[in-house]
ROSE-4610 file (N, C-alpha, C; in Angstrom, 1 decimal, always signed):
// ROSE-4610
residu = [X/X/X/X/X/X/X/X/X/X/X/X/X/X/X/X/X/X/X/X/X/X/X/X/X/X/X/X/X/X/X/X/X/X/X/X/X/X/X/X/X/X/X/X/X/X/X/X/X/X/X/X/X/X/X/X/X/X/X/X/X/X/X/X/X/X/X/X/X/X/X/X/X/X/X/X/X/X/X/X/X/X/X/X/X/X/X/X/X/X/X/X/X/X/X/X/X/X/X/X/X/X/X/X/X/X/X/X/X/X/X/X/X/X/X/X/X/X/X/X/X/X/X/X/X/X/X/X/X/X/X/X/X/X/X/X/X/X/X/X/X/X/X/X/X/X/X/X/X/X/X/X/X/X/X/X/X/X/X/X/X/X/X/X/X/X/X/X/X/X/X/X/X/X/X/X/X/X/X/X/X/X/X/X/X/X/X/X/X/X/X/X/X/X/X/X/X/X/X/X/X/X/X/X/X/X/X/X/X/X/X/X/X/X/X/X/X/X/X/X/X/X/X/X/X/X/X/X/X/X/X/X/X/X/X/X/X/X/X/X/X/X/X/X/X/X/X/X/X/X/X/X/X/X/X/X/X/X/X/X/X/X/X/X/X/X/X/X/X/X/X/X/X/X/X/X/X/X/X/X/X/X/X/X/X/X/X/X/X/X/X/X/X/X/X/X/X/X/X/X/X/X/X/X/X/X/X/X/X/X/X/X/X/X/X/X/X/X/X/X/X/X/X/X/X/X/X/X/X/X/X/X/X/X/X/X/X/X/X/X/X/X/X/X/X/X/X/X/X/X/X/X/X/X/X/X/X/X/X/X/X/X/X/X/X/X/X/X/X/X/X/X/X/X/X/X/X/X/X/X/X/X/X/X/X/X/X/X/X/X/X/X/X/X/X/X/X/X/X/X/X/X/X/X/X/X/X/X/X/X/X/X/X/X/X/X/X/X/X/X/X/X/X/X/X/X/X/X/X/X/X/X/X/X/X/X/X/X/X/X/X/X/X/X/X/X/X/X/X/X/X/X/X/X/X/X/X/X/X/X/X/X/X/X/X/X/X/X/X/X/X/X/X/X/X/X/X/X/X/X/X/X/X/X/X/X/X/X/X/X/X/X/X/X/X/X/X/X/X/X/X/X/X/X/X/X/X/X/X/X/X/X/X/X/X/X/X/X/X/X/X/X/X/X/X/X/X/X/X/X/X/X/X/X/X/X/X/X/X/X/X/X/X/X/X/X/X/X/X/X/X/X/X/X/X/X/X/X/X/X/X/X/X/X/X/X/X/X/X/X/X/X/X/X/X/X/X/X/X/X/X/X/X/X/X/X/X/X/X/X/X/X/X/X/X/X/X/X/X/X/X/X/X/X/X/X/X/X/X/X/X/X/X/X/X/X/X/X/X/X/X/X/X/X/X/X/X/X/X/X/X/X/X/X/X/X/X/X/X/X/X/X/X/X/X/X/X/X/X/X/X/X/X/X/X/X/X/X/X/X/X/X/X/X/X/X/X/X/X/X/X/X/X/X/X/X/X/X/X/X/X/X/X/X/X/X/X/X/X/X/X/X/X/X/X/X/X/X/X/X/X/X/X/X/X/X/X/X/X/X/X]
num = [1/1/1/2/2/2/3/3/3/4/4/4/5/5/5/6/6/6/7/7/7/8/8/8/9/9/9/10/10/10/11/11/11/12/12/12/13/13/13/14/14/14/15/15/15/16/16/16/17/17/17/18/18/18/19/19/19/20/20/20/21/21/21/22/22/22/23/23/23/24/24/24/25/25/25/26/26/26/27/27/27/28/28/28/29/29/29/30/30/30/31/31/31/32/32/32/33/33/33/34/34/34/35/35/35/36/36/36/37/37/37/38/38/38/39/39/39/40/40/40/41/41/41/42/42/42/43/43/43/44/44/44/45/45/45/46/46/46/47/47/47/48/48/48/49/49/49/50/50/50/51/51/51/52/52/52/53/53/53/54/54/54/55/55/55/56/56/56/57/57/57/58/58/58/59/59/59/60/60/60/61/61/61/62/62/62/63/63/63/64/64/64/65/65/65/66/66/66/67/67/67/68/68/68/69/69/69/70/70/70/71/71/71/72/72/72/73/73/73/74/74/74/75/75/75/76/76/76/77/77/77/78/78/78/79/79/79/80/80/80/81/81/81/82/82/82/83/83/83/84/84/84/85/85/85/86/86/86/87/87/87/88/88/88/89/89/89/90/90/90/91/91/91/92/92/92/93/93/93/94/94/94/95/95/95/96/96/96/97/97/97/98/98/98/99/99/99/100/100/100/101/101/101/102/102/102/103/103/103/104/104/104/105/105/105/106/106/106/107/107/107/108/108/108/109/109/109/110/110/110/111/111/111/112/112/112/113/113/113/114/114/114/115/115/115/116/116/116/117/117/117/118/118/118/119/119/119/120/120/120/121/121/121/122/122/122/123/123/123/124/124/124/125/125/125/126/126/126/127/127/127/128/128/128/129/129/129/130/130/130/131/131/131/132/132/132/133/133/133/134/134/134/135/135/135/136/136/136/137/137/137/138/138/138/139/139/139/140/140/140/141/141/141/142/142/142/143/143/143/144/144/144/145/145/145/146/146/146/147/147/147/148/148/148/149/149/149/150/150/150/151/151/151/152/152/152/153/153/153/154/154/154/155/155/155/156/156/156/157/157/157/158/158/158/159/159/159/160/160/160/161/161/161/162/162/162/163/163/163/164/164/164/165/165/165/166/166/166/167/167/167/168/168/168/169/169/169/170/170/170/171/171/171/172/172/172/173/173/173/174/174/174/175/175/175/176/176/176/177/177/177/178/178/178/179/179/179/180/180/180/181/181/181/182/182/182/183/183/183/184/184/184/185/185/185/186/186/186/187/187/187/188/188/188/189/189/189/190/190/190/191/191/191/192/192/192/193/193/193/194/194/194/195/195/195/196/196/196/197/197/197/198/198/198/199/199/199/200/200/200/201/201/201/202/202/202/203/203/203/204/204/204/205/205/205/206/206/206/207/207/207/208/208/208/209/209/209/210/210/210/211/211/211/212/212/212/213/213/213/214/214/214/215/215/215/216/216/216/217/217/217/218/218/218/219/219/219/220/220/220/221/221/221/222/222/222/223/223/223/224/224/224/225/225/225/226/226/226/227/227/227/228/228/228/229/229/229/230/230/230/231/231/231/232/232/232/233/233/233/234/234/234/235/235/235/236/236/236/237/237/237]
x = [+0.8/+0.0/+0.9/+0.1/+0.9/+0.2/+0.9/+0.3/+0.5/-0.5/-0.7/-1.0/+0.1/+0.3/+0.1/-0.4/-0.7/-0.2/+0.7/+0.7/+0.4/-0.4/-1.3/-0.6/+0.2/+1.1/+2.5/+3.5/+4.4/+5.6/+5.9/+7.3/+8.5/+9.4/+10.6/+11.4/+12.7/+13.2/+13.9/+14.8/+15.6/+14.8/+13.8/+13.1/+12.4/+12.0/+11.5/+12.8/+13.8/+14.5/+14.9/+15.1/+15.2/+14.4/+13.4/+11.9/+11.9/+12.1/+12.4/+13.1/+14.9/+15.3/+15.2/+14.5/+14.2/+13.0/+12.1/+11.1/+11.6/+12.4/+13.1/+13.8/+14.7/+15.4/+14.3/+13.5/+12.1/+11.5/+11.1/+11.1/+12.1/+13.1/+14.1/+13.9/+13.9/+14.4/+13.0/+11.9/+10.7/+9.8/+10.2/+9.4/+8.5/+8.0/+6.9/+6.9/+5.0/+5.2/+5.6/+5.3/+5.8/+5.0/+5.6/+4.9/+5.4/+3.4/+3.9/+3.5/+4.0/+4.2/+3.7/+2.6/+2.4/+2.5/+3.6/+3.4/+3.7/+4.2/+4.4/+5.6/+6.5/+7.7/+7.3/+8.2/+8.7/+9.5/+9.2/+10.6/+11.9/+12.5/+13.7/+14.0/+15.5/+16.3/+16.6/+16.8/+18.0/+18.7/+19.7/+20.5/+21.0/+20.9/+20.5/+22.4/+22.8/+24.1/+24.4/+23.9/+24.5/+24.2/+24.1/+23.8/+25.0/+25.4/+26.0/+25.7/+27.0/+26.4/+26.6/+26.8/+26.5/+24.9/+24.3/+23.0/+22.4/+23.3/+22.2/+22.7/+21.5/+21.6/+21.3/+20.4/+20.4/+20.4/+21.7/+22.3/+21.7/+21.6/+20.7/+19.7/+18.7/+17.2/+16.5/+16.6/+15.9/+17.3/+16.7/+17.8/+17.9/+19.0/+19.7/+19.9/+19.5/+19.8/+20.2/+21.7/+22.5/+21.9/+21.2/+20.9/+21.4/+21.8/+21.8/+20.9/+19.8/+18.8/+19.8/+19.0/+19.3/+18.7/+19.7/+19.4/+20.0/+19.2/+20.2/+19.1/+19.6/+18.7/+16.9/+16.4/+14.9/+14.4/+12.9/+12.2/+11.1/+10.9/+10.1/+9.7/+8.4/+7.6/+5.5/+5.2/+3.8/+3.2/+2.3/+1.1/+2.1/+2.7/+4.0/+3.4/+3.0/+2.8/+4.0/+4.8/+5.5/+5.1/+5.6/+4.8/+6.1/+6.8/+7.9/+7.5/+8.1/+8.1/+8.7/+8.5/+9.0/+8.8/+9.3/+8.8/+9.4/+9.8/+10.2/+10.7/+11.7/+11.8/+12.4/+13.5/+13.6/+12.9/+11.2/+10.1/+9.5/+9.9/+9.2/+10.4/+10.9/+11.6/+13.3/+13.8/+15.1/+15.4/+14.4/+14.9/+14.3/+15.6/+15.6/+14.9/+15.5/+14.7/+13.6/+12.9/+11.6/+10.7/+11.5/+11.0/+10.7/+11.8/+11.4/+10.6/+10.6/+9.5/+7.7/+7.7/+6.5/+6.2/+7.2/+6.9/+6.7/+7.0/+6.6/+5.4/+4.8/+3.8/+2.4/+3.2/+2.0/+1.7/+2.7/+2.2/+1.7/+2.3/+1.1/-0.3/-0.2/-2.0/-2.9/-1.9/-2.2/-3.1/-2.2/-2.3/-3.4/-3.6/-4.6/-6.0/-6.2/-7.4/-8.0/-6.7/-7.6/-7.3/-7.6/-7.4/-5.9/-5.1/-3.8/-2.9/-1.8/-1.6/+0.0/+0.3/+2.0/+2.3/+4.1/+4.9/+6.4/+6.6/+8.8/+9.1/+10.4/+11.2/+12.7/+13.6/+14.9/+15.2/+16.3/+17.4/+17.1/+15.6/+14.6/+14.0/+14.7/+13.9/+12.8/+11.9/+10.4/+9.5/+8.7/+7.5/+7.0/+6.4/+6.5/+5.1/+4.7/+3.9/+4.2/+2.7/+3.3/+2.0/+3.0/+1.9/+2.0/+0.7/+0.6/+0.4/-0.3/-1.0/+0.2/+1.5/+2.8/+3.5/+4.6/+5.2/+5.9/+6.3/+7.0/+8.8/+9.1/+10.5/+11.4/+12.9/+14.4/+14.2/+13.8/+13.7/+12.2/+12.0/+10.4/+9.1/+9.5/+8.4/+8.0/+6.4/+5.6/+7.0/+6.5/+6.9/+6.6/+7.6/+6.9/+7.6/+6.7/+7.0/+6.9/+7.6/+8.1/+6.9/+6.1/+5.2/+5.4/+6.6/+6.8/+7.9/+8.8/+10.5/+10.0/+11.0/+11.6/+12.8/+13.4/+14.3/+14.7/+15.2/+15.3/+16.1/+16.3/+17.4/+17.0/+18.2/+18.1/+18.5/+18.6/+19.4/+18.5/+19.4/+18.6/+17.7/+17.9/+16.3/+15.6/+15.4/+14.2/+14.0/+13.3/+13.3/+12.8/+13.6/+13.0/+13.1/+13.0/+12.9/+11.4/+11.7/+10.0/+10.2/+8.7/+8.1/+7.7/+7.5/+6.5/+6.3/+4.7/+3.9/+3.5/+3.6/+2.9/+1.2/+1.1/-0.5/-0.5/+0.0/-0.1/+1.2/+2.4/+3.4/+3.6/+4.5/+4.9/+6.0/+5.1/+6.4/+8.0/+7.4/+9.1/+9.8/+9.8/+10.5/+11.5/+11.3/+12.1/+12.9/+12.7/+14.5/+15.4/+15.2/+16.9/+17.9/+17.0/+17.9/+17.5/+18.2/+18.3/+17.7/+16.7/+15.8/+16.3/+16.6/+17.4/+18.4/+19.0/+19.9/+19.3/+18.7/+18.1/+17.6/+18.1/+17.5/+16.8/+16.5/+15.4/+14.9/+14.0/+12.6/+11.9/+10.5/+10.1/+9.4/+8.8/+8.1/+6.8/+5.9/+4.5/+3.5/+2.5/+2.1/+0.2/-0.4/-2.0/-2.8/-2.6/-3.2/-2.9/-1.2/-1.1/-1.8/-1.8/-2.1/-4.0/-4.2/-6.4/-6.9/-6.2/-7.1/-6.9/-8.0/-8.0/-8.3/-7.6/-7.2/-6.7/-7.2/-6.8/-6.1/-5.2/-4.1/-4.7/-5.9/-7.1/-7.7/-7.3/-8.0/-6.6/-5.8/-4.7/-4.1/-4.3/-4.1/-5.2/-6.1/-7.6/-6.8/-6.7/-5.9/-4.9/-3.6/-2.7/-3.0/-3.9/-4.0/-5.0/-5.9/-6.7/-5.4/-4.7/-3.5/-2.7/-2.6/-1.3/-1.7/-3.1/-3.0/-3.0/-3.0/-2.9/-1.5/-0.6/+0.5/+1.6/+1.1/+2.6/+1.5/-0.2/-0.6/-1.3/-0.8/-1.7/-2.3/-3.0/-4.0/-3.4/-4.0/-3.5/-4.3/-3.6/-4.3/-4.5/-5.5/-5.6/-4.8/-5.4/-4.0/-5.0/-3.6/-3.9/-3.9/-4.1/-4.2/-2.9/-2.1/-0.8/-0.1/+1.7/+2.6/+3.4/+3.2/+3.4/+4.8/+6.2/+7.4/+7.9/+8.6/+8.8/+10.9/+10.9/+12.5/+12.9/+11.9/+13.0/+12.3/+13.1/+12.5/+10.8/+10.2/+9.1/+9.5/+8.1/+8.0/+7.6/+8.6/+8.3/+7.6/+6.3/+5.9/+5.4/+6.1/+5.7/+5.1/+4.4/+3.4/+4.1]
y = [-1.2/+0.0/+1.3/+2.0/+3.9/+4.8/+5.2/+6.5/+7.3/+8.2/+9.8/+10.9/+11.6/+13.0/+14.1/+14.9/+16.8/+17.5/+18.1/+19.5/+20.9/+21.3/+22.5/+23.8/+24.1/+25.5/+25.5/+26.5/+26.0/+25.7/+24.2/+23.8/+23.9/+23.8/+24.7/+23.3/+23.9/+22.8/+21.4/+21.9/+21.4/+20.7/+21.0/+20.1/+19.1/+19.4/+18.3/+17.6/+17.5/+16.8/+15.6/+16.3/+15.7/+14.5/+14.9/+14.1/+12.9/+13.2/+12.4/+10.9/+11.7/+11.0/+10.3/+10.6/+9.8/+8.8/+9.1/+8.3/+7.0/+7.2/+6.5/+5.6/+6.1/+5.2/+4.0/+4.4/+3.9/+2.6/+3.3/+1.9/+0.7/+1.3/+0.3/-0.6/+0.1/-0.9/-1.7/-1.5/-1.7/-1.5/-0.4/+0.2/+1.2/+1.3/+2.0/+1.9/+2.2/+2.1/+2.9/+2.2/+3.9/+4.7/+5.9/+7.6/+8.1/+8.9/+10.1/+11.1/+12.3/+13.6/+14.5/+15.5/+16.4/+17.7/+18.3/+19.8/+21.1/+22.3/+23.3/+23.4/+24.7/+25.1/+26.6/+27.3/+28.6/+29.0/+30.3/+30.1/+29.7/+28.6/+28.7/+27.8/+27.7/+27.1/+25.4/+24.5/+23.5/+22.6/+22.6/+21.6/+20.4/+19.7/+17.9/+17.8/+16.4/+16.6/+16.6/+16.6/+17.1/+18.9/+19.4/+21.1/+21.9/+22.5/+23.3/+24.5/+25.3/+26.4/+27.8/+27.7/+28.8/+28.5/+27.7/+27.9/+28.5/+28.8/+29.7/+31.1/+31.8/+32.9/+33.9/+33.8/+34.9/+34.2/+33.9/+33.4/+33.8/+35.2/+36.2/+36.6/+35.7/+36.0/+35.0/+33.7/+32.8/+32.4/+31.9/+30.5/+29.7/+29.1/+27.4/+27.0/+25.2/+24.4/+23.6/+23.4/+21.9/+20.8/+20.0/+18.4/+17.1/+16.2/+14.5/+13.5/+14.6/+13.7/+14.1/+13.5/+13.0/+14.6/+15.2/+16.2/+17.5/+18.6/+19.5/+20.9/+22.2/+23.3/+22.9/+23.2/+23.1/+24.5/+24.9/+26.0/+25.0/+25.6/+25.3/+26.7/+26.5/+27.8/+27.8/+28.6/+28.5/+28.0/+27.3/+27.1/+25.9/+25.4/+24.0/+23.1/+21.4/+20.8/+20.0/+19.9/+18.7/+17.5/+16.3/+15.0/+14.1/+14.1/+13.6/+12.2/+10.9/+9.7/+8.9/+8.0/+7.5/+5.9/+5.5/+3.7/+3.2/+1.7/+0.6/+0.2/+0.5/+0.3/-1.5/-1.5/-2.8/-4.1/-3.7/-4.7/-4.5/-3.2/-3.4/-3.5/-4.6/-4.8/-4.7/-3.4/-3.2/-3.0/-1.9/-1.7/-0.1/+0.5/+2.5/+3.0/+2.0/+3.3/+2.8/+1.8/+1.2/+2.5/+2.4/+3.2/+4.5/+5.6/+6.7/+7.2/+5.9/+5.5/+5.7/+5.1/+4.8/+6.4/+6.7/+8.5/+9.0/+9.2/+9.7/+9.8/+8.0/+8.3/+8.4/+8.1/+9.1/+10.4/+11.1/+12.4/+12.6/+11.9/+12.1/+11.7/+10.5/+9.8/+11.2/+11.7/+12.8/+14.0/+14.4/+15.9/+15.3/+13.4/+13.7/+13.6/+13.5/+14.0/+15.5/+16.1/+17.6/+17.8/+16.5/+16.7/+17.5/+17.6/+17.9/+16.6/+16.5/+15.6/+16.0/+15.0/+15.4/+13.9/+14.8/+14.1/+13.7/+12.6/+12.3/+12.8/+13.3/+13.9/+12.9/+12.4/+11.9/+13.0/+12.8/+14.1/+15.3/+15.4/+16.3/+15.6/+15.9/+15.4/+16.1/+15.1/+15.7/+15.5/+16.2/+15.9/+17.2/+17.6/+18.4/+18.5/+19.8/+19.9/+20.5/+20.3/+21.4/+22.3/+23.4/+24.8/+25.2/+24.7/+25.1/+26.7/+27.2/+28.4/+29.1/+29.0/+29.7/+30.1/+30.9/+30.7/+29.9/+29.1/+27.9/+28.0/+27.2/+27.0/+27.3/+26.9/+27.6/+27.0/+25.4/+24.6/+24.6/+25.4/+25.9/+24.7/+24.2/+23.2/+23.5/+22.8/+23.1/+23.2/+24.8/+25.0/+23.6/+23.4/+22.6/+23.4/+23.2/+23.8/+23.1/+22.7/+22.0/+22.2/+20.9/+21.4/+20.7/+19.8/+19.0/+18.7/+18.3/+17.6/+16.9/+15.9/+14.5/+14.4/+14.0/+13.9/+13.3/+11.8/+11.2/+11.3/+10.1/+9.5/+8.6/+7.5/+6.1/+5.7/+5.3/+4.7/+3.5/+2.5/+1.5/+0.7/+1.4/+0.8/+1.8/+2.5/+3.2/+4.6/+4.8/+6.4/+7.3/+9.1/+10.1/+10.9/+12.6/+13.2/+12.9/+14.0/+12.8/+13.8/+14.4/+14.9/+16.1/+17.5/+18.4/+18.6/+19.2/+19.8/+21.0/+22.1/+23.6/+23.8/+23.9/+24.2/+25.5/+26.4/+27.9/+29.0/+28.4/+29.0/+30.3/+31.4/+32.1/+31.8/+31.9/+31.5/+32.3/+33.7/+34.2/+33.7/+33.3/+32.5/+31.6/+31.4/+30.4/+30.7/+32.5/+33.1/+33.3/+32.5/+32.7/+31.8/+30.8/+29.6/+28.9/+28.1/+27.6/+25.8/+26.3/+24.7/+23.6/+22.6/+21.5/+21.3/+22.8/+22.6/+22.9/+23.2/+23.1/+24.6/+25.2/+27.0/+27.2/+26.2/+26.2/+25.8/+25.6/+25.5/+26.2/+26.4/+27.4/+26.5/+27.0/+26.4/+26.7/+26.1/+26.1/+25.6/+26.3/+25.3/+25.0/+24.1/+24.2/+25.1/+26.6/+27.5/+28.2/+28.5/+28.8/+28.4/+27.3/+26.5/+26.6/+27.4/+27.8/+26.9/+25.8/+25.1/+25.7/+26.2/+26.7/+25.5/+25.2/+24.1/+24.5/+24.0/+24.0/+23.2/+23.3/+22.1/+21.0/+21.3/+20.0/+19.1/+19.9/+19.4/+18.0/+18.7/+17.9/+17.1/+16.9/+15.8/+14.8/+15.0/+14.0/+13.2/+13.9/+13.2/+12.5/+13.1/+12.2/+10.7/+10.9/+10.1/+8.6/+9.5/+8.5/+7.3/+8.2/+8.0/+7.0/+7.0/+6.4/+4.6/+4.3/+3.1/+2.6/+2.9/+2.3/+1.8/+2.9/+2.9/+1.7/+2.4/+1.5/-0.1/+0.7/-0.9/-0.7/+0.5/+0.0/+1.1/+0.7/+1.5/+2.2/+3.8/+4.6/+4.1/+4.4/+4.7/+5.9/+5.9/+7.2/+8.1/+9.6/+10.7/+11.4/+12.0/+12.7/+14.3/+14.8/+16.2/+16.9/+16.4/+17.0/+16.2/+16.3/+15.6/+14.8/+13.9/+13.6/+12.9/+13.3/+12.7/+11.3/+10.6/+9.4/+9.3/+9.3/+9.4/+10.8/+11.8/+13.3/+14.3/+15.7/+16.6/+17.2/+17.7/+18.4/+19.4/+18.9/+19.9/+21.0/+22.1/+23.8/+24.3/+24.7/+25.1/+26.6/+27.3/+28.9/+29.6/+30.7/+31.2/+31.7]
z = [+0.0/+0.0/+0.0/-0.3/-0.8/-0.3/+1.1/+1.8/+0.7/+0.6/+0.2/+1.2/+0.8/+1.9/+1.2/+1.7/+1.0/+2.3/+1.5/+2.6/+2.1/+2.5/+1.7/+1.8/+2.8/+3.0/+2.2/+1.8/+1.1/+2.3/+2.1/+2.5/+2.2/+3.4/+3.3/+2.6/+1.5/+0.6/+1.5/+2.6/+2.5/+4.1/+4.8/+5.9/+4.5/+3.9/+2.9/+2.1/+2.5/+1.6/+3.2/+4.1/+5.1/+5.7/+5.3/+5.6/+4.8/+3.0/+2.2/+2.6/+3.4/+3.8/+4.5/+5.4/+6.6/+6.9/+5.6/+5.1/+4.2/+3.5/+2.5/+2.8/+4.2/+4.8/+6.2/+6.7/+7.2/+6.1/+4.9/+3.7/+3.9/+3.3/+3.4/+4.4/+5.5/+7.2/+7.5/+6.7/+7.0/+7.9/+7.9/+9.3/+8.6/+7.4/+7.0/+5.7/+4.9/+3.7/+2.9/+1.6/+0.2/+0.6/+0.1/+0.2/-0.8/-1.2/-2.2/-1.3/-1.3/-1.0/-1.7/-2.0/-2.7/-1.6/-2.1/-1.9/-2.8/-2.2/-2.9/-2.2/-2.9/-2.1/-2.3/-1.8/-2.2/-3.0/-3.9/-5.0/-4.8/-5.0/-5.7/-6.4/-6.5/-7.7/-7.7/-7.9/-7.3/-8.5/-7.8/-9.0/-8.4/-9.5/-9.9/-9.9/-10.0/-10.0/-11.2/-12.4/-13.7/-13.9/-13.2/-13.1/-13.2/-14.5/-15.2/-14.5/-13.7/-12.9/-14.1/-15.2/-16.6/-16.4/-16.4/-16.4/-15.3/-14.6/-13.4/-13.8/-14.3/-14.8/-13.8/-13.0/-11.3/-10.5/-9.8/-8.8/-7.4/-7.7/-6.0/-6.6/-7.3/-7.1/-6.1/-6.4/-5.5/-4.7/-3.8/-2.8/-4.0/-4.1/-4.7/-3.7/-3.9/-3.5/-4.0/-3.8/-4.5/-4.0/-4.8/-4.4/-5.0/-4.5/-5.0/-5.9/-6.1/-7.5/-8.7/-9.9/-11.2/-11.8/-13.1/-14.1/-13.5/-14.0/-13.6/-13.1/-13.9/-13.1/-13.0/-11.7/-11.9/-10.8/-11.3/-10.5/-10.1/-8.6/-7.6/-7.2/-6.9/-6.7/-6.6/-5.9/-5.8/-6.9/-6.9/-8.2/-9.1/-8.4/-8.9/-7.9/-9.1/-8.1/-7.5/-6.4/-6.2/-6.0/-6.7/-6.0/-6.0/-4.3/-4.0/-4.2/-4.7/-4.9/-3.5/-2.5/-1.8/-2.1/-3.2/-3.5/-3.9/-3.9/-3.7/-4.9/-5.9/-7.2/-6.7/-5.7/-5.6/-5.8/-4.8/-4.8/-6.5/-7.0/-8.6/-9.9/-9.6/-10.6/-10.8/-10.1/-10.1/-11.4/-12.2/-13.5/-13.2/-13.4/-12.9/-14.1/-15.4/-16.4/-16.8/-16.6/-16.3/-15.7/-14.2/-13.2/-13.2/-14.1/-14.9/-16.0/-16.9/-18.0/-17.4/-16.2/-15.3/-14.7/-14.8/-13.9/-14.7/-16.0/-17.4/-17.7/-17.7/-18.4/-17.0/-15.7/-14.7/-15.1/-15.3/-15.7/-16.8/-18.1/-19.4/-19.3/-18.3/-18.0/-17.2/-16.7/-15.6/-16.5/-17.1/-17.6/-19.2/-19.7/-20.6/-20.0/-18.7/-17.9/-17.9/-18.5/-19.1/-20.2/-21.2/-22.4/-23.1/-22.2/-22.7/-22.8/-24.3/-24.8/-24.3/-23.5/-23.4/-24.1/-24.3/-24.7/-24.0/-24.9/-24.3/-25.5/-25.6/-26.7/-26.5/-27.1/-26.9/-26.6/-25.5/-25.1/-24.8/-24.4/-23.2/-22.3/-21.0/-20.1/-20.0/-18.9/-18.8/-19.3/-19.6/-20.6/-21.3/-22.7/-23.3/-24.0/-24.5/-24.8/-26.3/-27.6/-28.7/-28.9/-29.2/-29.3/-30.5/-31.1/-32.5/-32.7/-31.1/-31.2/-31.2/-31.1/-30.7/-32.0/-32.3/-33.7/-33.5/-35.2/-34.9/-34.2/-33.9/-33.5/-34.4/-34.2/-34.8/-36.1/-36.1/-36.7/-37.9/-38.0/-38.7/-38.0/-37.0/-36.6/-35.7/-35.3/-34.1/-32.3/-32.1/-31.0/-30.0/-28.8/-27.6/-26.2/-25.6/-24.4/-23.2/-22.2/-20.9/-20.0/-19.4/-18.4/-17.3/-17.4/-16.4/-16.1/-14.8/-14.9/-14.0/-14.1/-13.3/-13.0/-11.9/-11.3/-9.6/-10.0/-8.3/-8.2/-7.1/-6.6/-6.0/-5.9/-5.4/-4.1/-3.0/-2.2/-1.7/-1.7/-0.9/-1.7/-3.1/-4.0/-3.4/-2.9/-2.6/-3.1/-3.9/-4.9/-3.8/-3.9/-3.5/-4.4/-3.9/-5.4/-6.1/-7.3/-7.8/-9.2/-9.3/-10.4/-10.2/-11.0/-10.9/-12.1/-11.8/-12.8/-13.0/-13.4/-13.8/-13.9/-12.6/-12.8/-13.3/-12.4/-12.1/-11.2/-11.9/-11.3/-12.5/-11.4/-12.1/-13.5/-14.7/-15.5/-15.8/-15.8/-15.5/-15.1/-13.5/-12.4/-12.9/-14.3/-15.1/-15.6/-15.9/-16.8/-16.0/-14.5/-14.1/-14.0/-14.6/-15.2/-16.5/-17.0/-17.9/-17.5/-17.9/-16.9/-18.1/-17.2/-17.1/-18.5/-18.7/-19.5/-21.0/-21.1/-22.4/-22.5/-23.6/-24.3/-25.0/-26.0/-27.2/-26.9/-26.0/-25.7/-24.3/-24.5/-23.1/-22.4/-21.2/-20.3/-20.1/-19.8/-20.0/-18.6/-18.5/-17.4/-18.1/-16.9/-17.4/-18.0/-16.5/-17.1/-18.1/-18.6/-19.5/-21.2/-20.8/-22.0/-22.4/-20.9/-21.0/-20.8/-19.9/-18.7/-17.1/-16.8/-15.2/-14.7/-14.4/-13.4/-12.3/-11.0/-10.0/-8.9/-8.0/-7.2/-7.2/-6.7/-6.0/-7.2/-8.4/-9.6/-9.9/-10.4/-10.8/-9.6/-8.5/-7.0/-7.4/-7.6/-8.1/-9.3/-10.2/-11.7/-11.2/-10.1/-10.2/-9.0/-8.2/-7.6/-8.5/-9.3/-10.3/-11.5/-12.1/-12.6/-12.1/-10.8/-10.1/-9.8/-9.9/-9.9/-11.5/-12.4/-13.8/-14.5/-13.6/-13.9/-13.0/-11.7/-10.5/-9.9/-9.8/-9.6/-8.2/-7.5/-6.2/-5.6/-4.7/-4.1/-2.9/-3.0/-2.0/-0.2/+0.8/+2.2/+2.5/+3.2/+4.2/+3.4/+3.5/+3.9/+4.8/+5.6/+6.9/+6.0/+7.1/+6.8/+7.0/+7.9/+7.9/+8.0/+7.3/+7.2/+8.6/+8.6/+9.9/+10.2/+10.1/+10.4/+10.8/+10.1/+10.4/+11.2/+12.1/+12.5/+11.6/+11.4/+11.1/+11.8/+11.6/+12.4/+11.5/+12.7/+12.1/+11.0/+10.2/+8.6/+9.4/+9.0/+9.3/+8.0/+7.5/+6.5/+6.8/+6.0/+5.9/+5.0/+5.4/+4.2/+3.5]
């Protein structure tokens, strides 16, 4: 079974990386089940350990945070959904790019619940959208635009890190980096795209989503994140 957790206030990056860990490591030892995590953060930056610091273009606009997942620059920020991964790739198979393949297409099963059609591209991470309504690209072909990244990490077999999605984040937020490495192309979220969609809208999708894909059914979620061996989540307005 797969607790689902929401934390509704925005959490602070690095008590949630903490948590991560301390949850992740809880799996392993079997002292608790998988967990997904849906929250928000506050603006900032973080880099993956393939993060090219030429791509961080305003160094003193947000906090960065150097982290241990997979890829490189990413924005976190209000109206972003995070949905931290805490599960068992060991008990499913011990195949990683299986297991990213599977987080891919949660979010495409995700996002074609509002009729939006995402895509994989080779040699773009994430998931992408194309905007015919846009002018075309360098290349005279249908623009696409990024509405989603991915990026874990492993220990133990046990994934943390996860996925987010662009409901309704500030898209500027984006020109102070060079998101995940990549220039020729922009970033997009739901509303941009003239679906008003809402947090609560897309948590309903990914939780509908989540059994088609990994297979199992969620428990309970509490109303607030409740620590397993780490410190309390400090969440600030």
């Amino acid at each position: 079974m797969v607790e689902w957790i929401t934390t509704s206030d925005l959490t602070d990056y690095r008590a949630a990386e903490s948590w991560m860990e301390a949850r992740a490591e809880a799996i392993a030892q079997g002292q608790a089940c998988e967990c997904i995590w849906l929250v928000e953060h506050p603006p900032l930056y973080s880099a993956g350990t393939s993060a090219k610091m030429a791509d961080l273009i305003a160094p003193d606009r947000f906090p960065v945070h150097m982290t241990r997942r997979g890829g490189q620059f990413t924005y976190h920020g209000p109206g972003q959904r995070v949905a931290y991964v805490m599960l068992d790739v060991g008990a499913r198979g011990r195949d990683v790019r299986k297991f990213v393949q599977d987080l891919e297409h949660w979010v495409i099963d995700t996002l074609a619940q509002f009729n939006i059609k995402g895509h994989i591209r080779p040699g773009r991470v994430g998931v992408w959208v194309q905007r015919p309504d846009r002018p075309p690209d360098e290349t005279g072909g249908i623009r696409e635009d990024k509405i989603a990244a991915i990026g874990i990490r492993l220990r133990k077999w046990i994934s943390f890190h996860g996925i987010s999605i662009n409901v309704e984040p500030d898209l500027e937020h984006f020109s102070g980096i060079v998101p995940c490495g990549i220039s020729d192309h922009g970033v997009t979220s739901l509303v941009d795209l003239g679906y008003p969609v809402a947090m609560t809208d897309v948590d309903v999708a990914l939780r509908q989503s989540f059994k088609a894909v990994f297979g199992d059914e969620p428990v309970a979620e509490p109303a607030r994140i409740l620590p397993i061996n780490a410190p309390q989540i400090s969440d600030t307005d």
